[in-house]
Backbone bond lengths (Angstrom), bond angles and torsions (degrees), N, CA, C in turn:
res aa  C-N    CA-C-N  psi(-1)  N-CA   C-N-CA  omega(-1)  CA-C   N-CA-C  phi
1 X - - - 1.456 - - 1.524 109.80 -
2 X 1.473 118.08 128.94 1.059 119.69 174.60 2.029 133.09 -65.56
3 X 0.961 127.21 109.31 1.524 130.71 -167.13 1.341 100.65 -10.92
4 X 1.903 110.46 -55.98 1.730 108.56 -168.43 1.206 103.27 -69.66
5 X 1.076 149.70 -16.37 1.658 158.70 144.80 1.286 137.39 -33.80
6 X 1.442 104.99 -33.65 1.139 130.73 175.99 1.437 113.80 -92.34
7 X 1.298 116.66 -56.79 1.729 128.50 178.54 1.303 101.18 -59.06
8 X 1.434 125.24 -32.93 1.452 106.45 179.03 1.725 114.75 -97.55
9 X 0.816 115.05 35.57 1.280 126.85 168.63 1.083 104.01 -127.58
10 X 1.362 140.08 -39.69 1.600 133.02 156.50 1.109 113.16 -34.90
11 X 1.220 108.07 -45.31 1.395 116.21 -158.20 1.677 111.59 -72.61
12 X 1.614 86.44 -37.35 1.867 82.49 178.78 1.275 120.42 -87.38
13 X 1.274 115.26 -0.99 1.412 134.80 179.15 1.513 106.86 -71.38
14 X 1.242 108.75 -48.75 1.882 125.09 -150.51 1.660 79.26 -91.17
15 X 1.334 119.74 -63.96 1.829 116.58 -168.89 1.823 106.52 -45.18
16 X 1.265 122.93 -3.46 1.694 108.92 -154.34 1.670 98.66 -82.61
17 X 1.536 111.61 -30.95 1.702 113.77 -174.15 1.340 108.39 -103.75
18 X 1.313 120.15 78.44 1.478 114.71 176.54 1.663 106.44 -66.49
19 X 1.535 80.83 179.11 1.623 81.38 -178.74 1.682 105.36 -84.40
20 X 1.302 118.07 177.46 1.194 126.49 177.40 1.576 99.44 -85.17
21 X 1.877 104.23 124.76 1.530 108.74 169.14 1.281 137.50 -8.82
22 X 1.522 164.22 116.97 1.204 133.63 138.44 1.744 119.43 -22.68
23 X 1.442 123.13 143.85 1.317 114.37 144.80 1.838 82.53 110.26
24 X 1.160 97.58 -175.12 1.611 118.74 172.59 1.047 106.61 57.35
25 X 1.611 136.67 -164.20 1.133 120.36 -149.11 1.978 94.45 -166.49
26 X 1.652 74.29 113.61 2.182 89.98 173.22 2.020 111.00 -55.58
27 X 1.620 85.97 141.70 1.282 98.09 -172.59 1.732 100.85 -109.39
28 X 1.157 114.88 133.51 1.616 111.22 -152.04 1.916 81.92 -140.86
29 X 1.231 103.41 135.87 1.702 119.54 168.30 1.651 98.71 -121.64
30 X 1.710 104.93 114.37 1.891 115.38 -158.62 1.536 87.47 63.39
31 X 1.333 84.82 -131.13 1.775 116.75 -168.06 1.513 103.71 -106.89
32 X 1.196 131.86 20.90 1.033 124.88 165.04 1.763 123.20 -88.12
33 X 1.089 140.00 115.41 1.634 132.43 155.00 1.319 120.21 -34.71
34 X 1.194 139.04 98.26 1.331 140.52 163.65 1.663 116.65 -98.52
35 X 1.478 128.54 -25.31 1.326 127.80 -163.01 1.553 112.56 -163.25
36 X 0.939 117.74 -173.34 1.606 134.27 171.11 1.421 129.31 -164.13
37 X 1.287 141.07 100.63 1.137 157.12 170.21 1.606 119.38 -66.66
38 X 1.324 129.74 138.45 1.650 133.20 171.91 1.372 94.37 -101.23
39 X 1.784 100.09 138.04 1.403 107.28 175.89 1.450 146.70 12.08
40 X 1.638 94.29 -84.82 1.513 114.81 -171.97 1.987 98.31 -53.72
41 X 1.478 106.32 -45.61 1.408 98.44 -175.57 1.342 127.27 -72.98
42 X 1.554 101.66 -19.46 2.048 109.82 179.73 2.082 78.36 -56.45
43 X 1.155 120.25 -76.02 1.367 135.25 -146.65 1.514 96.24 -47.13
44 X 1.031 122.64 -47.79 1.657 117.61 -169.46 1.766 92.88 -67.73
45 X 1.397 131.75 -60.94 1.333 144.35 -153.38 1.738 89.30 -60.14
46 X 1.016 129.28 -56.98 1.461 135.94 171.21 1.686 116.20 -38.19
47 X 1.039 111.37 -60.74 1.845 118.33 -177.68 1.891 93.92 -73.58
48 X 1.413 127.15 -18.94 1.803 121.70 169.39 1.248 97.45 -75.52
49 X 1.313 149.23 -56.60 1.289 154.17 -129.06 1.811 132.10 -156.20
50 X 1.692 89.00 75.00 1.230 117.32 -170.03 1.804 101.14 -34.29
51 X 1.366 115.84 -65.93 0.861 100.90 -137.48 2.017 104.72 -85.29
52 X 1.196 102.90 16.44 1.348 112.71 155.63 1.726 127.01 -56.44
53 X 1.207 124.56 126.71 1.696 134.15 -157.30 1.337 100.37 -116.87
54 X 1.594 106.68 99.02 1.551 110.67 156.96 1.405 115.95 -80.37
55 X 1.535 115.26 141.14 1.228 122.95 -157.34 1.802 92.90 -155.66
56 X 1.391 119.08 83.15 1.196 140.23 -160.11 1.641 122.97 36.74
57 X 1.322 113.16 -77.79 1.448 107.26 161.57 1.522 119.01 -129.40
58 X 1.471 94.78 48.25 1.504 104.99 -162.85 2.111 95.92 -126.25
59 X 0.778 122.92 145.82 1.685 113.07 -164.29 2.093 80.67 -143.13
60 X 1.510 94.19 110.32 2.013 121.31 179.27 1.159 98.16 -76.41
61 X 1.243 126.17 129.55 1.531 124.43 149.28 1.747 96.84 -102.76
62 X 1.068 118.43 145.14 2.032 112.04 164.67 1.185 90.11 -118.49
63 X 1.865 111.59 129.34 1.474 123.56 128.10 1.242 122.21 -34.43
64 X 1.266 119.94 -63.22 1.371 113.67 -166.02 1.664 117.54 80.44
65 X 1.759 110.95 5.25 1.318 119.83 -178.42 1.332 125.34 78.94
66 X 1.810 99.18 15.29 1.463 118.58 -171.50 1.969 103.10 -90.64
67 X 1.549 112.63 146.51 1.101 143.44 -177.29 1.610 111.74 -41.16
68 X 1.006 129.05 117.49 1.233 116.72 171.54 2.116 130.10 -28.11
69 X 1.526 80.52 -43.94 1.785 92.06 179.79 1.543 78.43 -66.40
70 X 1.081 127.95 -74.80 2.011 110.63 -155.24 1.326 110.89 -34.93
71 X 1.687 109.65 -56.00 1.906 116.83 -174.12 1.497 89.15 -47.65
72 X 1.356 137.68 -86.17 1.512 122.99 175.72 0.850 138.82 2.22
73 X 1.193 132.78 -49.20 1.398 162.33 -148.52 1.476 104.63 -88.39
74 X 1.750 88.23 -70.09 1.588 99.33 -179.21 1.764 119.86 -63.91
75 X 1.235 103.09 -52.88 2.152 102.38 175.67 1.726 92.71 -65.94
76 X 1.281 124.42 -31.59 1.483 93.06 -173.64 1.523 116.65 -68.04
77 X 1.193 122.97 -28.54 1.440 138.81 -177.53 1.831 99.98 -51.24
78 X 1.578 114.55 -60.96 1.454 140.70 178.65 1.954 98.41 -55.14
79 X 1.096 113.00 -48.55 1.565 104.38 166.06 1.544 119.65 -66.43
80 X 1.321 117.94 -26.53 1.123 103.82 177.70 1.722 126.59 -96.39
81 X 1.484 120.09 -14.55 0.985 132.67 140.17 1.646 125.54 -48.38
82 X 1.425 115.94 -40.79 1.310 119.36 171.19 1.671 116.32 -67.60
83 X 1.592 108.47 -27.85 1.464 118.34 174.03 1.312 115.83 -75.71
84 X 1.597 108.87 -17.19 1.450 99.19 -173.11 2.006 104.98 -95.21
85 X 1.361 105.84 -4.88 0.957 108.29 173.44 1.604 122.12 -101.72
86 X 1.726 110.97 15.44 0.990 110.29 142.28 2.031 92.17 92.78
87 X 0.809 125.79 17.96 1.722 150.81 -147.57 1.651 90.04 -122.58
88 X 1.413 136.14 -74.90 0.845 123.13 171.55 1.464 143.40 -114.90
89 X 1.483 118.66 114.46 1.781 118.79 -152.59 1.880 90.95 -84.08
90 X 1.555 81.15 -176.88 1.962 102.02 166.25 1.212 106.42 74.51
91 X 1.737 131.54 -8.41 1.418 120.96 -174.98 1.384 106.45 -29.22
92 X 1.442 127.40 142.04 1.102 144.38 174.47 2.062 104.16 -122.68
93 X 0.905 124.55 -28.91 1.513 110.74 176.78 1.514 117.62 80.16
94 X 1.580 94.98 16.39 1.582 122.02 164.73 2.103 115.82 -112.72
95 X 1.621 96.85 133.40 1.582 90.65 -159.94 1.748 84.43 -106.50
96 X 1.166 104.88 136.93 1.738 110.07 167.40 1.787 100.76 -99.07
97 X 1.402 126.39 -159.65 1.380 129.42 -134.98 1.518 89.65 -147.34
98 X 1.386 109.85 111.25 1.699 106.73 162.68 1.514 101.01 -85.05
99 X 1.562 110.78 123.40 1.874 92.56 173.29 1.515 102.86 -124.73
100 X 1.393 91.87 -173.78 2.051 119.45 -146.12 1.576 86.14 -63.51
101 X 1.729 106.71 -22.70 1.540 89.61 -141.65 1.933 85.61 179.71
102 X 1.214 96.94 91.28 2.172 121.66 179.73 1.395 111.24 -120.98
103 X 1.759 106.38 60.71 1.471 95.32 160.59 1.373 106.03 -149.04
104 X 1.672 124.15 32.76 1.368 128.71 140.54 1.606 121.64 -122.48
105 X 1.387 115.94 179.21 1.187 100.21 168.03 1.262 136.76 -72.55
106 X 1.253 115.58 -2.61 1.556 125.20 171.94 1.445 112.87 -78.55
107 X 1.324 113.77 116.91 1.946 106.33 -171.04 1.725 110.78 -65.93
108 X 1.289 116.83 172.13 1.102 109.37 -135.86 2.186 68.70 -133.46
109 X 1.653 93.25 166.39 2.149 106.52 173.11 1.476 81.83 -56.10
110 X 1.445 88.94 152.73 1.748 116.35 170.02 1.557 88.67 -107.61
111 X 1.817 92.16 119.11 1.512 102.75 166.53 1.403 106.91 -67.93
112 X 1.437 109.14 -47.15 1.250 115.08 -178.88 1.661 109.90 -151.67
113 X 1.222 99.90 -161.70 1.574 115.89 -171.19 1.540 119.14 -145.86
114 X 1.386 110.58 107.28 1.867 119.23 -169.49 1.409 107.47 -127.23
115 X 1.513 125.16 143.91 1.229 127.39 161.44 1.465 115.20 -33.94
116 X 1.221 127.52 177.66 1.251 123.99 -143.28 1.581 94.41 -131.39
117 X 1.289 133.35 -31.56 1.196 137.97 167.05 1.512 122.95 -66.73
118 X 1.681 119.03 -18.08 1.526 147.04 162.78 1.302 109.95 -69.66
119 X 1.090 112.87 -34.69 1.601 110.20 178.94 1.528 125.90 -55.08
120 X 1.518 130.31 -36.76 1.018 134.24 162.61 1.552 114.46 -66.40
121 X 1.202 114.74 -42.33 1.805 102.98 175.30 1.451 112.98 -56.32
122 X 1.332 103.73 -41.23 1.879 106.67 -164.58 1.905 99.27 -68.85
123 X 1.815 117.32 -17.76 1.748 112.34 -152.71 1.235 111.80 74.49
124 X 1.762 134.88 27.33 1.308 108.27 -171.73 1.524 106.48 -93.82
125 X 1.293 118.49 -173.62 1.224 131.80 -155.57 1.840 93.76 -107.57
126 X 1.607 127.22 103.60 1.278 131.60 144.81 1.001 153.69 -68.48
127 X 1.727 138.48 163.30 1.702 106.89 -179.27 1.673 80.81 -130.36
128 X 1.097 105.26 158.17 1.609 128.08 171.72 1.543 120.21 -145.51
129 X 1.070 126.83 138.63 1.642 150.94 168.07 1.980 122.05 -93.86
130 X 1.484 97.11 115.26 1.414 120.42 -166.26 1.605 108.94 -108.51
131 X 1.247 130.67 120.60 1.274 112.64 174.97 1.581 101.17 -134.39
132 X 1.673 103.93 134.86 1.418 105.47 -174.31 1.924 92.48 -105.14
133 X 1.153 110.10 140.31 1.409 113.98 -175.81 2.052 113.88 -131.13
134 X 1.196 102.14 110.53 1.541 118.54 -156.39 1.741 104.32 -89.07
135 X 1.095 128.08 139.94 1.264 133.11 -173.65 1.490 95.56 -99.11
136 X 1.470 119.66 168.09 1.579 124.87 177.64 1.080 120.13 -69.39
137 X 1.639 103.02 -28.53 1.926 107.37 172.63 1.776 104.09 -87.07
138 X 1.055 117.82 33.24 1.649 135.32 165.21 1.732 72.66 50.30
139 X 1.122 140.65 133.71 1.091 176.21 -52.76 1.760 124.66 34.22
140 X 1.338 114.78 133.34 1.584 131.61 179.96 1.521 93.08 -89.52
141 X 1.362 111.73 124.03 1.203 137.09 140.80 1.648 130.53 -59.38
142 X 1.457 116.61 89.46 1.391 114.45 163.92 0.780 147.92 -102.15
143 X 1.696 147.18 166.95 1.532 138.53 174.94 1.173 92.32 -103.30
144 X 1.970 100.47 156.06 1.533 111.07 168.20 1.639 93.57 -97.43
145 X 1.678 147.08 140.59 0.694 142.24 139.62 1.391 124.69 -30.03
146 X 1.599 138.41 125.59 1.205 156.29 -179.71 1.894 92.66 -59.04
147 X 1.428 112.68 143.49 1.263 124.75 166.45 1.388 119.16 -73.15
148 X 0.992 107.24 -12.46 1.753 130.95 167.33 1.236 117.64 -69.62
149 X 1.302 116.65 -30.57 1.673 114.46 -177.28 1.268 117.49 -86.05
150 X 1.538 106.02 149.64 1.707 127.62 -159.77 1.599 101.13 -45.44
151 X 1.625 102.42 -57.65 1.359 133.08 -176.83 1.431 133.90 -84.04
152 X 1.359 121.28 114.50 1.523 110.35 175.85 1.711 122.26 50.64
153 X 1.728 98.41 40.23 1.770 102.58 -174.79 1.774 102.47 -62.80
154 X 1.077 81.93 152.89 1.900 103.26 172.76 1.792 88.61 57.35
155 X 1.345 144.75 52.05 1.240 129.06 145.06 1.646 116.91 -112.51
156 X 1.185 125.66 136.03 1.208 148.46 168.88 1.833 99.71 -18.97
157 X 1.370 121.76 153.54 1.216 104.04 -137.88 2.067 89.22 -165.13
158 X 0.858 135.97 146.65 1.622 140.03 157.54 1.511 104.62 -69.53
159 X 1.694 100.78 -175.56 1.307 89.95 -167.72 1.372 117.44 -85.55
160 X 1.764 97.65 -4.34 1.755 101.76 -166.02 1.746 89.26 -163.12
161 X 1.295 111.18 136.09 1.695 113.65 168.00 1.477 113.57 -168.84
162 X 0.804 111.07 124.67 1.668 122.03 168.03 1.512 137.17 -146.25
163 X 0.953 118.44 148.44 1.056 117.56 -179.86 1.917 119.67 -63.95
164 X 1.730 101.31 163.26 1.929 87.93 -155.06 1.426 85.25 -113.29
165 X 1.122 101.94 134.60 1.744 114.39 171.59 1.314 111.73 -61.43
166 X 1.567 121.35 169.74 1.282 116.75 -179.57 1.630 106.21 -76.63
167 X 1.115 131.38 -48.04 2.150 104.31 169.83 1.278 109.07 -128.35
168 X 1.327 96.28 72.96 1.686 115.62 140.60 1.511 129.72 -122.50
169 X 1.500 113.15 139.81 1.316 112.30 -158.77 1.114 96.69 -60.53
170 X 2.098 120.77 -172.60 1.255 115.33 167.62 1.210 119.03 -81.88
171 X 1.305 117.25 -54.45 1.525 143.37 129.33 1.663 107.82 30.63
172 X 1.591 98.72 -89.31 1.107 114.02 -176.11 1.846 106.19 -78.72
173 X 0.745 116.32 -5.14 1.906 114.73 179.50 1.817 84.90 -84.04
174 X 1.073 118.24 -46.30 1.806 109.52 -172.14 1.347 109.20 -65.80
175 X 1.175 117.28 -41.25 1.596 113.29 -175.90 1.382 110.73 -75.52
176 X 1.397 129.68 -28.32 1.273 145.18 174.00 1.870 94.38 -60.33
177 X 1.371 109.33 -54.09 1.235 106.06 -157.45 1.539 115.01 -64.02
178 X 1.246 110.77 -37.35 1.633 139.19 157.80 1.200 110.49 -16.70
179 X 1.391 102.22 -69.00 1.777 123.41 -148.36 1.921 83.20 -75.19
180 X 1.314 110.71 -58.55 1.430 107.71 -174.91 1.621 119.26 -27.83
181 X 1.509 75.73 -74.27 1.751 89.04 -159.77 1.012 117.60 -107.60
182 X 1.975 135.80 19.52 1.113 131.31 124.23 1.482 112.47 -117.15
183 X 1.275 138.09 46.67 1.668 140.63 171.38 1.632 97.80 50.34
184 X 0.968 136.40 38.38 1.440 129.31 -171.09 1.404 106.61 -101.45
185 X 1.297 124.41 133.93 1.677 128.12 -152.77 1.198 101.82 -89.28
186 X 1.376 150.04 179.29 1.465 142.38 -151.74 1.840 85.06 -125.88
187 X 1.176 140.43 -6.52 1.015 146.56 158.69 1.762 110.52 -61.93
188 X 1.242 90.77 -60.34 1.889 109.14 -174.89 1.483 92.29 -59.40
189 X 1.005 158.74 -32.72 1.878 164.93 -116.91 1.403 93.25 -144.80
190 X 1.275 136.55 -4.40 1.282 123.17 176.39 1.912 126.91 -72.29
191 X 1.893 104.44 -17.68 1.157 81.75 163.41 1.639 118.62 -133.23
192 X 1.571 103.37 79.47 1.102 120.89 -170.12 1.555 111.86 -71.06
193 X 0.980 126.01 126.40 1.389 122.96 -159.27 1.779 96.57 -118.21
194 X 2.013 111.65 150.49 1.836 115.00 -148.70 1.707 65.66 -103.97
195 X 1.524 87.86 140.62 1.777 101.58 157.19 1.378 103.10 -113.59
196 X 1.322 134.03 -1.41 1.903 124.56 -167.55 1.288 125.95 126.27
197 X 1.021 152.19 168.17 1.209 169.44 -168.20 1.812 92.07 -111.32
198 X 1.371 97.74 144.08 1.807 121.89 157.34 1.223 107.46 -143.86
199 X 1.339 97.35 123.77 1.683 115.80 153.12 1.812 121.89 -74.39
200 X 1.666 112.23 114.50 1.603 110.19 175.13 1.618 98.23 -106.75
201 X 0.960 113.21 170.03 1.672 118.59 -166.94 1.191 91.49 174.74
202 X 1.827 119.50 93.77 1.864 112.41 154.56 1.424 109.19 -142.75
203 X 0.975 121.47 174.14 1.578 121.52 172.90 1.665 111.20 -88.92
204 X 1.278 110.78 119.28 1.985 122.28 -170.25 2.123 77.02 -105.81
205 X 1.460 98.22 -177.65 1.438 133.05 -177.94 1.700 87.46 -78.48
206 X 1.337 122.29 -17.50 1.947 104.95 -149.80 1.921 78.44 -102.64
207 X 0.931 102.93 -10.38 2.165 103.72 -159.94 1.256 106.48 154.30
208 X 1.985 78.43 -148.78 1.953 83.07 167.71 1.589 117.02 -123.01
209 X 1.556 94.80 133.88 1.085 95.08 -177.70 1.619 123.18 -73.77
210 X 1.846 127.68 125.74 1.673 107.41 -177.38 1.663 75.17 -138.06
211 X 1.611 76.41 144.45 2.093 80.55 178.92 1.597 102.05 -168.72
212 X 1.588 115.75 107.92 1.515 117.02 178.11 1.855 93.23 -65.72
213 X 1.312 104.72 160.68 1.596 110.10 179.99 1.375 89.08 -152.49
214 X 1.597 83.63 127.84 1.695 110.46 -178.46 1.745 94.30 -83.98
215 X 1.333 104.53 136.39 1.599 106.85 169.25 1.290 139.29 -136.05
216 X 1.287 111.08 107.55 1.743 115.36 -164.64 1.497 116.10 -112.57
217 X 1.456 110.61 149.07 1.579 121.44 179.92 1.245 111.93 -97.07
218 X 1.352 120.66 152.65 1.649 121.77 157.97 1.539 107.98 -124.94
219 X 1.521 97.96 158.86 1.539 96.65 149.32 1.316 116.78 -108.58
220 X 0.925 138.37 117.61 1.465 136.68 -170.93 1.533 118.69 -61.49
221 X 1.461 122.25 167.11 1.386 110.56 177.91 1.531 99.41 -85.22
222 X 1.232 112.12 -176.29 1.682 130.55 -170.71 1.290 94.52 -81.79
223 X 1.531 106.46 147.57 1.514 113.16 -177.27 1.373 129.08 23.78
224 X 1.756 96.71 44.42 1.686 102.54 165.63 1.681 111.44 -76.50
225 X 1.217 93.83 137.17 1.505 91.89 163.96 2.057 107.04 -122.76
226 X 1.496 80.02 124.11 1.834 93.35 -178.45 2.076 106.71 -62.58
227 X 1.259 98.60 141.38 1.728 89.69 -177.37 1.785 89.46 -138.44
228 X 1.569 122.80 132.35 1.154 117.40 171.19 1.331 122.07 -90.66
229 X 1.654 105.92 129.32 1.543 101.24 178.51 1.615 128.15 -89.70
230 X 1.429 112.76 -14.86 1.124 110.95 -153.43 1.957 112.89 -122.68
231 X 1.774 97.94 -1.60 1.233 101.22 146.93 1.581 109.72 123.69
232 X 1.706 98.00 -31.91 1.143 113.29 -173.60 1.655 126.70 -71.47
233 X 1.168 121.08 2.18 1.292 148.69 167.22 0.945 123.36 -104.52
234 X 1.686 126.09 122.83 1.462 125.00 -170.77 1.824 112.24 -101.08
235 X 1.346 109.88 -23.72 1.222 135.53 -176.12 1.683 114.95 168.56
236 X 2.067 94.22 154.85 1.337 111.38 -161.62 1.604 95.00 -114.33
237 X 1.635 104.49 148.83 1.862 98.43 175.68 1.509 88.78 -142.38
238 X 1.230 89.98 148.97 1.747 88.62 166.64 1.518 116.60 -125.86
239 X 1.245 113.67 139.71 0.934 132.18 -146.97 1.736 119.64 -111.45
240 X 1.306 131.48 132.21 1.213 119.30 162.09 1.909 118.18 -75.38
241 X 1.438 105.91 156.34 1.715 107.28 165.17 1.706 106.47 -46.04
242 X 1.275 128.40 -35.89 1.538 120.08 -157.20 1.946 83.77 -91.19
243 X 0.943 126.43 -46.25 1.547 122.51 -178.89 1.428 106.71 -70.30
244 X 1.209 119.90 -5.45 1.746 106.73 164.81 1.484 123.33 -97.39
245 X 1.031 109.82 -27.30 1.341 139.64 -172.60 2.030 88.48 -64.02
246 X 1.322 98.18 -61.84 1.770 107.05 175.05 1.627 116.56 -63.12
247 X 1.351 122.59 -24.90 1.386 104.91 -174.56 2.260 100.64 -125.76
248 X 1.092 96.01 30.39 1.434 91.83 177.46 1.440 106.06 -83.14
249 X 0.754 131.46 17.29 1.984 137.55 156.24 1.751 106.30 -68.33
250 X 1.669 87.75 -42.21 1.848 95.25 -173.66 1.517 116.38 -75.95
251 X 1.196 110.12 9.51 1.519 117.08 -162.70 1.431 99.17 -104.35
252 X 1.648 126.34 135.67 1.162 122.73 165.42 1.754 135.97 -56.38
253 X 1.205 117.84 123.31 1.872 105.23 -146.62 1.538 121.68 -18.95
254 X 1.806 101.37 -38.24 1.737 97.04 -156.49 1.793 87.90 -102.88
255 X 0.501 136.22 23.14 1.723 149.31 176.04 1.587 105.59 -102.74
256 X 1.156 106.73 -44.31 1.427 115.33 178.36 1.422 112.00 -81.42
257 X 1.585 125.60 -23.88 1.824 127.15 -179.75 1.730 95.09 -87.36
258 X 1.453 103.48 -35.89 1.802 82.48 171.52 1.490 133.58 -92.55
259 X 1.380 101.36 2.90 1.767 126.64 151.41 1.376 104.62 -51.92
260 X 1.400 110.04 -59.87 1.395 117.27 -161.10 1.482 108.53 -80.95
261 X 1.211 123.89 -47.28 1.202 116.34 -179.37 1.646 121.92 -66.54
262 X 1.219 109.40 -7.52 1.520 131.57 164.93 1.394 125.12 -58.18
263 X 1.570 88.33 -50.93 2.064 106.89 -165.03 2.065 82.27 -85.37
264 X 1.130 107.36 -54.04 1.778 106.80 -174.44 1.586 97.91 -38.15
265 X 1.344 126.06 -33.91 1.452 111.33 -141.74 1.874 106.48 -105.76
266 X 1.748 97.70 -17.30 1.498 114.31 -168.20 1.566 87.85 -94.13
267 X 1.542 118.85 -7.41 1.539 112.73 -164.58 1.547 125.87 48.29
268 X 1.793 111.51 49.91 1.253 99.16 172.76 1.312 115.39 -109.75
């Protein structure tokens, strides 16, 4: 791998976890940190949800020692009022997992349970699954993102990634993700090998985006050809290390840190 090859893959590696904004105002359930909101949205989230406690630039939710399904209950109600006001798009009718504690790969208690498109308004903390999948002539297998999708349509794409529901393993969210969106049999996915955890953290149009991403390699079988079932893929290219290195601009941000942390790790 060439030095300028390398630094710029550092580079996109190290840029993926920014820091959290100056300004706006942490969203705390008790005394715990769960999220962060910018201005204009603390103020709207405040006039939805009386019984929310601003406390300078700090925005209280209280349990009250109530059940996770109740906490559910209640922010899901506040997401869907925020949807009807047109605040948050892409509902999907899939709930991901606020937990006690999302900063290894081991999942953490579900405080609660929220649609998955809510998660960026509230700042909460997500997990997602990346799989880079290598052909025998060492070529990376990618998806082009569908023009249809909420997120980053028509951008350059891994071979498989999704976001992890609130109780599904990771494990099984990758092999799931496989079969989806490259037809890959849960047989063929059996020896998916862990490259690491990444932390993304930036500000999108929906909030902020924070999302650990589980990340796994394959080697693919011989003369696989990837086929998408589920829609979200418009087309697959495969790619050499020197042709990724050239089009990782086209890659959706966190698609592109597990690009990179890929080529860093195969040392090409």
């Amino acid at each position: 791998m060439k030095a300028e090859q390398r630094l710029l893959l550092q580079r996109c590696l190290a840029g993926i976890g920014e820091a959290r904004p100056a300004g706006g105002h942490a969203l705390l359930l008790d005394d715990r940190a769960i999220g962060w909101l910018d201005q204009p949205r603390a103020a709207l989230l405040q006039s939805l949800w009386p019984a929310l406690q601003l406390e300078g630039k700090t925005l209280r939710w209280r349990s009250a020692g109530r059940s996770a399904d109740a906490l559910s209950d209640e922010i899901g109600a506040i997401a869907e009022a925020l949807r009807a006001r047109g605040e948050i798009s892409g509902w999907r009718n899939e709930r991901y997992r606020c937990e006690a504690d999302a900063r290894s790969a081991a999942r953490g208690r579900a405080l609660f349970r929220l649609e998955r498109a809510a998660f960026r308004f509230f700042g909460l903390r997500s997990r997602a699954v990346h799989v880079n999948g290598w052909t025998t002539e060492g070529r990376l297998v990618c998806g082009r993102r569908a023009l249809s999708k909420a997120t980053d349509p028509g951008a350059l794409d891994n071979l498989a990634a999704g976001g992890l529901p609130a109780d599904e393993a990771v494990l099984a969210c990758a092999r799931r993700e496989l079969w989806e969106e490259a037809g890959l049999a849960h047989a063929q996915s059996r020896h998916l090998q862990w490259r690491g955890l990444i932390h993304a953290r930036r500000i999108e149009a929906e909030g902020l985006h924070d999302e650990l991403l589980h990340v796994y390699t394959l080697q693919l079988p011989a003369a696989f050809e990837p086929r998408n079932r589920d829609g979200e893929v418009s087309e697959f290219l495969s790619l050499t290390p020197e042709q990724l290195c050239q089009r990782l601009a086209e890659f959706s941000p966190d698609a592109a840190a597990v690009v990179a942390l890929e080529l860093l790790l195969q040392g090409h």
